[in-house]
BAMAR-413616 format. One line per field, with one value per residue: residue number from 1; residue in three letters; x negated, y negated, z of N, C-alpha, C, O in turn. Coordinates in steps of 0.02 Angstrom, whole numbers, plus 50000, padded with zeros to 5 digits. Atoms other than C-alpha are relative to their C-alpha. Example, Ala and Ser with C-alpha at 12.3 -4.5 7.8 and 13.67 -1.06 7.14 Angstrom:
2
seq <- 1; 2
type <- ALA; SER
n.x <- 49955; 50042
n.y <- 50059; 50059
n.z <- 50000; 49997
ca.x <- 49385; 49316
ca.y <- 50225; 50053
ca.z <- 50390; 50357
c.x <- 49955; 50039
c.y <- 49940; 49945
c.z <- 50000; 50037
o.x <- 49903; 50014
o.y <- 49941; 49890
o.z <- 50033; 50045
This chain:
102
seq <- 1; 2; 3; 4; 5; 6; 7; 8; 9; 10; 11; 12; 13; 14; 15; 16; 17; 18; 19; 20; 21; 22; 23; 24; 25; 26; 27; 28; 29; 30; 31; 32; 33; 34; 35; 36; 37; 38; 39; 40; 41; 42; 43; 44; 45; 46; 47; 48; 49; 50; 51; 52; 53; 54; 55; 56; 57; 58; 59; 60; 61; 62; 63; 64; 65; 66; 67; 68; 69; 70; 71; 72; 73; 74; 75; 76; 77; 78; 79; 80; 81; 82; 83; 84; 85; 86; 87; 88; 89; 90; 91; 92; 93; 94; 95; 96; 97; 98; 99; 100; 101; 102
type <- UNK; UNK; UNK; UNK; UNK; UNK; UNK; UNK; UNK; UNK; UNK; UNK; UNK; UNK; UNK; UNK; UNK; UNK; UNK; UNK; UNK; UNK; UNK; UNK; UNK; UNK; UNK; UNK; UNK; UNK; UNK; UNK; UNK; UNK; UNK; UNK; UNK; UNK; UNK; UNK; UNK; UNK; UNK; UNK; UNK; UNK; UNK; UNK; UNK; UNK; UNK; UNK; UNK; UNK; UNK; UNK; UNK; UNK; UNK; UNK; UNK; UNK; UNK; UNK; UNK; UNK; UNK; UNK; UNK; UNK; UNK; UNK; UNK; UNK; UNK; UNK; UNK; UNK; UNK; UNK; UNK; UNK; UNK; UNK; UNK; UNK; UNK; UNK; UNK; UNK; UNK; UNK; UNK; UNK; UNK; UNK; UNK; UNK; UNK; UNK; UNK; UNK
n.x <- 50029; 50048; 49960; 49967; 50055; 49988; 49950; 50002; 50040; 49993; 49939; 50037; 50000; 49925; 49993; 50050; 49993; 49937; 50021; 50051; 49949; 49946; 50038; 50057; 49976; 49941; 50034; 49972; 49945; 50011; 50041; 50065; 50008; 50011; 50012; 49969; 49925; 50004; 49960; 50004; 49936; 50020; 49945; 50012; 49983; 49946; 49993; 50029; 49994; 50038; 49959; 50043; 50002; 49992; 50061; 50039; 49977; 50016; 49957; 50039; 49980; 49983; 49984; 49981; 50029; 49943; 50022; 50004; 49946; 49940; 50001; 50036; 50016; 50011; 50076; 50016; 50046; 50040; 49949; 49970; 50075; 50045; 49968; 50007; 50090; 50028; 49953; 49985; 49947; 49971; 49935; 49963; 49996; 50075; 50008; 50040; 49999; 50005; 50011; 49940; 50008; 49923
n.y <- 49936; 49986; 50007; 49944; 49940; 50001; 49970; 49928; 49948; 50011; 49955; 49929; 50001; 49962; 49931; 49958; 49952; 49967; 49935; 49978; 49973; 49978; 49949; 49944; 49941; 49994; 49957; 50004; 49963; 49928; 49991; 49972; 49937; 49988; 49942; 49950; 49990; 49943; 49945; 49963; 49942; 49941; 49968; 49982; 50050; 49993; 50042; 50067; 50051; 50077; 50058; 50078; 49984; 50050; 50018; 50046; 50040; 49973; 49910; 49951; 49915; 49949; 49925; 49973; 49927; 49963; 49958; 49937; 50024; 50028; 50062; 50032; 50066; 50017; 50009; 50053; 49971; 50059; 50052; 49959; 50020; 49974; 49901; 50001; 50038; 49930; 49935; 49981; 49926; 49964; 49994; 49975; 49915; 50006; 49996; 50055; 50016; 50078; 50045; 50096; 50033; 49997
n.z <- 50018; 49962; 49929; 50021; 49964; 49913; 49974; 50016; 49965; 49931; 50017; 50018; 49954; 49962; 50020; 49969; 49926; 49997; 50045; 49963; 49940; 50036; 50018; 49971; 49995; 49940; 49967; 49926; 49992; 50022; 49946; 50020; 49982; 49935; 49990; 49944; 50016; 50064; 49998; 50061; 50026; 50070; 50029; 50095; 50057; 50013; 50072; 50025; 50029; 49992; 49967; 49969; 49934; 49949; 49974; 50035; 50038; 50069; 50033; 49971; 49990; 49940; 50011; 49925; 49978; 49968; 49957; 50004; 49970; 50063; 49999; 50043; 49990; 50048; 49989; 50072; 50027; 50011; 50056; 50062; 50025; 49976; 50007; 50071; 49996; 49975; 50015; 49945; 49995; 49929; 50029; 49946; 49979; 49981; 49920; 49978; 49932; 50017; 49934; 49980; 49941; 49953
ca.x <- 45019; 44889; 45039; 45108; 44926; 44955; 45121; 45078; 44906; 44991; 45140; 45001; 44935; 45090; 45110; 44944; 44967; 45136; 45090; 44958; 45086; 45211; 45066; 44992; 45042; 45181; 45023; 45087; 45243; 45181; 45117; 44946; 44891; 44893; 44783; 44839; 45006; 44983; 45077; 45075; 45247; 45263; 45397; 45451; 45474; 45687; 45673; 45582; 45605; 45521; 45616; 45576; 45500; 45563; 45400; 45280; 45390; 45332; 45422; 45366; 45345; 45445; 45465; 45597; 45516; 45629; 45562; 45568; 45725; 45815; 45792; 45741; 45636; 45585; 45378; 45325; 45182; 45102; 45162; 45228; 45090; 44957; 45053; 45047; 44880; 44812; 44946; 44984; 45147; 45273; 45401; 45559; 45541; 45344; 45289; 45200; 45094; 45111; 45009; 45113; 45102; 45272
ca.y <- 42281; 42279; 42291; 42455; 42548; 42500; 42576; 42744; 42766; 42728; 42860; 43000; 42971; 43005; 43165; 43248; 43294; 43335; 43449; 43526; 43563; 43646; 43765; 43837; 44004; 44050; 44160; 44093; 44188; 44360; 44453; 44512; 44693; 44742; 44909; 44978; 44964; 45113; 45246; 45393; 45476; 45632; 45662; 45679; 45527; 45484; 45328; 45205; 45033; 44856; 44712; 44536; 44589; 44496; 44499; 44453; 44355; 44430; 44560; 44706; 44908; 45001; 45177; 45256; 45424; 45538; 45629; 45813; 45761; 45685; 45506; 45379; 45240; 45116; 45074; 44921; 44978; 44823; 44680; 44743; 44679; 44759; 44950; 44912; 44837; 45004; 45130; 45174; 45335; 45378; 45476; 45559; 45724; 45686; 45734; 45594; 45531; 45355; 45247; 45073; 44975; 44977
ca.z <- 53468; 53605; 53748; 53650; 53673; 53861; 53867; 53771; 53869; 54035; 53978; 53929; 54078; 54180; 54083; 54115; 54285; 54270; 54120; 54222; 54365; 54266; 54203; 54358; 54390; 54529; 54633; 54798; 54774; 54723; 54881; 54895; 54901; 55071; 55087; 55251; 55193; 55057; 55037; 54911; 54833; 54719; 54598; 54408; 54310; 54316; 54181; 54102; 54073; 54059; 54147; 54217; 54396; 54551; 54632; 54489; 54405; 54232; 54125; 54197; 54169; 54289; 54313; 54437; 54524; 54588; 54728; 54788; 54909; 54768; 54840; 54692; 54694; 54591; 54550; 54463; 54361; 54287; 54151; 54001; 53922; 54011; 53988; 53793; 53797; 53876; 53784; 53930; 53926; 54026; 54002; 54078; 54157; 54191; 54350; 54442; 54582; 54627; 54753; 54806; 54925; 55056
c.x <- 49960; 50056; 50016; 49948; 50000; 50055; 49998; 49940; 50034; 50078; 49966; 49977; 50041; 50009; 49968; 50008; 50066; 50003; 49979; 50030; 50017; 49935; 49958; 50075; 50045; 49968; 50016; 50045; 50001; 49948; 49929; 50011; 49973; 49974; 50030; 50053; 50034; 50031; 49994; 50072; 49979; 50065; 50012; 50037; 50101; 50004; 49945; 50011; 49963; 50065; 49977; 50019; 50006; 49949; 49947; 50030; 50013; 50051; 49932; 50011; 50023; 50013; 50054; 49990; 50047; 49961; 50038; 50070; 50054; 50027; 49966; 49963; 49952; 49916; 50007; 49943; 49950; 50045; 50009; 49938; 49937; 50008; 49983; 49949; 49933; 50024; 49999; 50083; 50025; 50053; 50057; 49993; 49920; 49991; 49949; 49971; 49985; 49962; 50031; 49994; 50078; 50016
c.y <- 50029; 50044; 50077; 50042; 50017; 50044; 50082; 50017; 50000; 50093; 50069; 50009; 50023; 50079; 50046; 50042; 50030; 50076; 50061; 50033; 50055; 50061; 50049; 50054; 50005; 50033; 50012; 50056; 50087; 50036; 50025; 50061; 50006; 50093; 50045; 50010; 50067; 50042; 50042; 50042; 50023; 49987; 50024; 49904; 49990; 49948; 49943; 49956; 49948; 49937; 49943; 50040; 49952; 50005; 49980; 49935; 50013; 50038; 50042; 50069; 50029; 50072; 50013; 50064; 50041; 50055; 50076; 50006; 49974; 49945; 49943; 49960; 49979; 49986; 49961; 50036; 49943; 49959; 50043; 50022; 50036; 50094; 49997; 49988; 50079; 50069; 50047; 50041; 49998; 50002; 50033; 50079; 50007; 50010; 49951; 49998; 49936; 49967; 49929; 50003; 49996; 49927
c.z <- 50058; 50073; 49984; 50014; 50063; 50019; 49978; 50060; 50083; 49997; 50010; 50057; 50057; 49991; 50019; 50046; 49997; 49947; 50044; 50060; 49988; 49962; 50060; 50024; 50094; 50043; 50053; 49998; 50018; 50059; 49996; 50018; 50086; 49992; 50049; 49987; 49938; 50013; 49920; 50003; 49936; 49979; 49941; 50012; 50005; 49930; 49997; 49977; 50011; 50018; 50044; 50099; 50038; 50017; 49946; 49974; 49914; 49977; 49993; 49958; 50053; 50007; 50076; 50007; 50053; 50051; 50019; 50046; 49988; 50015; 49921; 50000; 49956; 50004; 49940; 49977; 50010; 49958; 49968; 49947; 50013; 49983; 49935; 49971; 49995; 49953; 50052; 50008; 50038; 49978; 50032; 49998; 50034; 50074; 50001; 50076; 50031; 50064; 50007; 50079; 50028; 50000
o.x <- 49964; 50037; 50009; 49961; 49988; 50049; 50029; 49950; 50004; 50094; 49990; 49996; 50025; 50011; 49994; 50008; 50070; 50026; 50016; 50003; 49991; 49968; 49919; 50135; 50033; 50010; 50018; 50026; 50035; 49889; 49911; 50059; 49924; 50016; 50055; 50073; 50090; 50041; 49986; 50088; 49942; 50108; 49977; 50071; 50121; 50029; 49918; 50024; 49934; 50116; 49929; 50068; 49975; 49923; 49925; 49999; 50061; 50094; 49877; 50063; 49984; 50046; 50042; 50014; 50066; 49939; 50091; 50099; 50107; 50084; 49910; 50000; 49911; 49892; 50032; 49928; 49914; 50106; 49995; 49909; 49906; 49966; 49938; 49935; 49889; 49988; 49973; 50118; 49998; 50089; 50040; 49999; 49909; 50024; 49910; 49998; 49928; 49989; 50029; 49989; 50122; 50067
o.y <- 50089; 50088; 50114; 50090; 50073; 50079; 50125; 50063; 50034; 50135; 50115; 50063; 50071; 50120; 50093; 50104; 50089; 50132; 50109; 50083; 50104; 50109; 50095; 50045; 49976; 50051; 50068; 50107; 50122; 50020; 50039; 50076; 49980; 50135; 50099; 50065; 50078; 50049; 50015; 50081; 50004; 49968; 50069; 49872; 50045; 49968; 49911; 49966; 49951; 49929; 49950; 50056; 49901; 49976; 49925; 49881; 49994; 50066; 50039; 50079; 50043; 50093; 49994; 50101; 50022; 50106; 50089; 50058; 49968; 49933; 49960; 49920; 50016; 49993; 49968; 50083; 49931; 49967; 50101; 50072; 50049; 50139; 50038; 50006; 50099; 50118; 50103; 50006; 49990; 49960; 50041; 50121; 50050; 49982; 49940; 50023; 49916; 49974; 49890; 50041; 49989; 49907
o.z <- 50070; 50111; 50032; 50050; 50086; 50069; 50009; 50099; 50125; 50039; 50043; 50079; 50092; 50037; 50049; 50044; 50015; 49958; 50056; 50084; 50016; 49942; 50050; 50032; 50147; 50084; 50079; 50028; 50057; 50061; 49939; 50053; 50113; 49977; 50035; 50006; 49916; 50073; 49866; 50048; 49891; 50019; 49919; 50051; 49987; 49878; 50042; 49918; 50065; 49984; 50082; 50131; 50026; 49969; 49963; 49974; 49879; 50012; 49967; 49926; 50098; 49959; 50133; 49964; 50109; 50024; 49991; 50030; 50019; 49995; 49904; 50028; 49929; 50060; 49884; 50014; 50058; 49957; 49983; 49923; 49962; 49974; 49925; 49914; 49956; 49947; 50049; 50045; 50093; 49950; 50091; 49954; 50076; 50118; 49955; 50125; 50024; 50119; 49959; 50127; 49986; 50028
């Protein structure tokens, strides 16, 4: 009986850290805000959707802004979470002005 407590706490043990791994957040990955790197575009609103962002990782809000040149480009917002959190709008045809980082 005694040998079997040995083999579960030595097991839970094991787990812990490995748990603990497997829970920290992917931060490395996701670049930091770089200020100098800013930039401001105008446009209207072309669509809205939420989709798992390659750079956070998360499912994201994205909006694509169609500029005055009739180039598009896409702008993460925030999580999904965070837009819904806020009630946070956006809709197509909206004129916009977006700061992002390049």
């Amino acid at each position: 009986m005694k040998s079997w407590r040995v083999l579960l706490l030595a097991l839970v043990a094991l787990l812990i850290p490995y748990r603990a791994a497997a829970q920290k957040p992917s931060g490395a990955s996701v670049p930091k805000y770089d200020k100098s790197a800013e930039a401001v575009f105008k446009g209207t609103v072309d669509e809205v959707h939420d989709r798992q962002c390659p750079v956070s990782g998360g499912r994201g809000s994205h909006l694509e802004l169609k500029q005055a040149d009739g180039s598009v480009i896409e702008v993460h917002l925030a999580l999904t979470k965070f837009v819904r959190q806020y009630e946070l709008v956006f809709k197509r045809g909206m004129w916009s002005r977006s700061r992002a980082s390049r």
